[in-house]
ZASE-472938 format. One record per residue (C-alpha): residue number from 1; x, y, z. Coordinates in Angstrom, 1 decimal. Example, Ala and Ser with C-alpha at 12.3 -4.5 7.8 and 13.67 -1.06 7.14 Angstrom:
<recs>
num | c1 | c2 | c3
1 | 12.3 | -4.5 | 7.8
2 | 13.7 | -1.1 | 7.1
</recs>
This chain:
<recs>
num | c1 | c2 | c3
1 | 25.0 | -33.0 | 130.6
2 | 23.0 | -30.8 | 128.0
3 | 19.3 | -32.6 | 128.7
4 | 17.4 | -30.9 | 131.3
5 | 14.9 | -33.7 | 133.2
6 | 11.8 | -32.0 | 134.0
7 | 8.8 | -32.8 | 136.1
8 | 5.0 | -32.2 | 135.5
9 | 2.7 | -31.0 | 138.3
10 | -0.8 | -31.5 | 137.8
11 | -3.1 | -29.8 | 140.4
12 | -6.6 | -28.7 | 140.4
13 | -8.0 | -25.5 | 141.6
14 | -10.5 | -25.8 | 144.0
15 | -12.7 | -22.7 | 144.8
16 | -15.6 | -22.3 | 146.6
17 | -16.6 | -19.3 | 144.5
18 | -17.8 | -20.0 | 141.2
19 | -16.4 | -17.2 | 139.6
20 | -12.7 | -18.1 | 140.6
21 | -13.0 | -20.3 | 137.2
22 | -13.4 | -17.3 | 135.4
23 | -10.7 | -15.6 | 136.2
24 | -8.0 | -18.5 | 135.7
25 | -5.4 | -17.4 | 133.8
26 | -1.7 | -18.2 | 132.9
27 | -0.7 | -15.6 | 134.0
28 | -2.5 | -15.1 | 137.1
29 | -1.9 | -18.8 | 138.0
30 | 2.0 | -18.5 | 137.4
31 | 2.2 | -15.4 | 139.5
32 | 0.1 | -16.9 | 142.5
33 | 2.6 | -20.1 | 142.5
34 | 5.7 | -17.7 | 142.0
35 | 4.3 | -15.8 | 145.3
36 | 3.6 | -18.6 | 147.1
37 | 7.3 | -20.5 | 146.8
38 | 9.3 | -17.0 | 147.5
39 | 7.0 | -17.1 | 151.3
40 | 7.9 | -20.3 | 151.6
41 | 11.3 | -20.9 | 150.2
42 | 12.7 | -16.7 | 150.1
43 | 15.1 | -15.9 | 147.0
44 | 16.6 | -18.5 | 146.9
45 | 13.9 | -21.3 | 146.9
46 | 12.5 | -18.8 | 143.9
47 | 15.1 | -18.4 | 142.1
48 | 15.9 | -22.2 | 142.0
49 | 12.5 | -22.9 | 141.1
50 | 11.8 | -20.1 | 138.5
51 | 14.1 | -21.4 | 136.1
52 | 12.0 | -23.8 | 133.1
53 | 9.0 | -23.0 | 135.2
54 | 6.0 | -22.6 | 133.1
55 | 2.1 | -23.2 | 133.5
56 | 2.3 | -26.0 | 130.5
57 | -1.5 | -26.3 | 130.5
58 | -4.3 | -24.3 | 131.9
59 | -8.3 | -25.5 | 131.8
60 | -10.4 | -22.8 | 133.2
61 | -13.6 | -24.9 | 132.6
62 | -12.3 | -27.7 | 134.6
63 | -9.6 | -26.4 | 136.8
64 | -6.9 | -28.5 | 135.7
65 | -3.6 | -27.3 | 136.1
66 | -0.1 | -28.4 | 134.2
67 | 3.2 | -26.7 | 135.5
68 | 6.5 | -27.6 | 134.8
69 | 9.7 | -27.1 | 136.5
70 | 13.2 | -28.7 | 136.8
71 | 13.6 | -32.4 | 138.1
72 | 15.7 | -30.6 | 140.5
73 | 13.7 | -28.0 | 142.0
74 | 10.0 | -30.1 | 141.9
75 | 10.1 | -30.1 | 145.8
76 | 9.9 | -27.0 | 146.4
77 | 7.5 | -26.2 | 144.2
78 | 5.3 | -28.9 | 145.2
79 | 6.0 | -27.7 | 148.7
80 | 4.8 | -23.9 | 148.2
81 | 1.6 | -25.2 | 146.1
82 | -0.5 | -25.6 | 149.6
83 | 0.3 | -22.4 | 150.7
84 | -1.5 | -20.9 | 147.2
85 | -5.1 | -19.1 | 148.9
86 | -6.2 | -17.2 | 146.2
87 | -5.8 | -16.2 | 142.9
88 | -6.1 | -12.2 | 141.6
89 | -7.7 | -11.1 | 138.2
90 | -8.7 | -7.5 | 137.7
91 | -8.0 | -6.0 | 141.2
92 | -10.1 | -8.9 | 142.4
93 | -9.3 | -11.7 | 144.7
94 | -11.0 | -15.3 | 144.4
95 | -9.7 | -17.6 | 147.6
96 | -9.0 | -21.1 | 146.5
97 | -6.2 | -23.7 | 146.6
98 | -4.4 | -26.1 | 144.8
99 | -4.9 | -29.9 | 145.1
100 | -1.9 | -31.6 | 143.4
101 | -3.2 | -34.5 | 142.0
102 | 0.4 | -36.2 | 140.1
103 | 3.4 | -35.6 | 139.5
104 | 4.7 | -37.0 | 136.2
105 | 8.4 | -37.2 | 134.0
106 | 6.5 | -36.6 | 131.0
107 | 2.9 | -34.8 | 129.8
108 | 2.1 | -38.1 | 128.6
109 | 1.9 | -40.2 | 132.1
110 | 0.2 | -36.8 | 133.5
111 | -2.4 | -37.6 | 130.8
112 | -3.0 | -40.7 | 131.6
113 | -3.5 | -40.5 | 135.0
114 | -6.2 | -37.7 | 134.9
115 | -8.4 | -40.1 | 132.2
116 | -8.1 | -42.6 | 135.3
117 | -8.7 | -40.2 | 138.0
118 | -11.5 | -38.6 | 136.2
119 | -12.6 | -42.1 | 135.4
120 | -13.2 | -42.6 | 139.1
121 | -14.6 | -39.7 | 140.1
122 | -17.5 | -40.5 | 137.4
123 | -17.9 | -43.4 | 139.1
124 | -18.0 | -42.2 | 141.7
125 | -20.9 | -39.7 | 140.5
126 | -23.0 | -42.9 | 138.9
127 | -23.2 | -44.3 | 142.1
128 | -25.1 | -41.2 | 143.7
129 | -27.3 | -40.6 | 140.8
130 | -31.0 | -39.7 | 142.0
131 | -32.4 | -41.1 | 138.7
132 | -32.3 | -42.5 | 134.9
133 | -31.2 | -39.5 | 133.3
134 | -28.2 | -38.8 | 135.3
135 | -27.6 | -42.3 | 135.3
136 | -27.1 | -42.3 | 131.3
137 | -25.2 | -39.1 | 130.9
138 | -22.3 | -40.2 | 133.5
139 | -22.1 | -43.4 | 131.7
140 | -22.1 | -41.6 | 128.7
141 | -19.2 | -39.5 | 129.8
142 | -17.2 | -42.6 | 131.2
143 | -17.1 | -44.1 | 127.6
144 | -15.6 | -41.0 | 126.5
145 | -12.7 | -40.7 | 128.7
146 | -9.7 | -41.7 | 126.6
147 | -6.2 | -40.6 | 125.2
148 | -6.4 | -39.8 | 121.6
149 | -3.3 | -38.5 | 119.5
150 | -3.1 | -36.2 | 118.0
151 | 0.0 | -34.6 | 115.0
152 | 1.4 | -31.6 | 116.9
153 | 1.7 | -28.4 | 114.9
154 | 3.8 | -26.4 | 116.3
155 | 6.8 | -28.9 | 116.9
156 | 6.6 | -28.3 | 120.8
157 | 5.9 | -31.3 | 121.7
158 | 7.6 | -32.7 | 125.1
159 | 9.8 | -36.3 | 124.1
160 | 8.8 | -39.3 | 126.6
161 | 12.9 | -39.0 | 127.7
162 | 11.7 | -35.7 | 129.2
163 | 14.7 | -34.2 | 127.2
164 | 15.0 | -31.0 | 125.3
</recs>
């Protein structure tokens, strides 16, 4: 069977220090996840899980996280994630950790279910607003929480049938 299934993890980093957001980085990210899976799972565990493993989509602004892997080997990645503390940029080292929020066959159900999760937390947000203002500009942000489409360029784009 030539298709390859593949599963989306979406996490978000969570760091106490705001300049952990700065240094979020392909790279960096992909090397902390790759550390963390041959602790927990040795060779082996890496090995199985380094193939088609890829940080599909990074926001540093918001922390979200994308990474793909084989349909096959998305346990033990999702198994190492937790044991992610910190991430390194420039011979410096930002302690944080990675909340996996979904796991998803396709990009598409990943981006659906962060419009709805960050559709709660706003809600979440409206309800402890102190005043007016604060009020307006979460509700404001709430009406702008949608999936748009958009013509891909490059011809990358991931098929629903999470085949290649």
């Amino acid at each position: 069977h030539t298709a390859l299934s593949r599963r989306y993890v979406l996490c978000e980093v969570v760091s106490e220090d705001p300049r952990c957001r700065q240094c979020i980085e392909d790279r960096a990210l992909g090397l902390a996840v790759r550390d963390a899976i041959a602790r927990v799972h040795g060779d082996y565990g890496l090995a199985c899980c380094s193939i088609s493993f890829t940080v599909k989509y990074l926001n540093a602004y918001t922390g979200t996280v994308l990474l793909r892997c084989r349909k096959d080997s998305y346990r033990l990645l999702c198994s190492a994630l937790p044991f992610v503390r910190h991430l390194e940029s420039r011979a410096q080292r930002y302690p944080c950790f990675l909340n996996t929020l979904h796991v998803g066959g396709t990009i598409r159900t990943c981006q659906k279910f962060l419009i709805q999760y960050n559709r709660i937390q706003l809600l979440r947000l409206l309800q402890n607003c102190t005043n007016e203002e604060e009020r307006q500009c979460i509700q404001k942000s709430l009406l702008s929480c949608s999936l748009t489409e958009e013509q891909s360029q490059s011809g990358d784009e991931e098929e629903d049938d999470g085949t290649e």
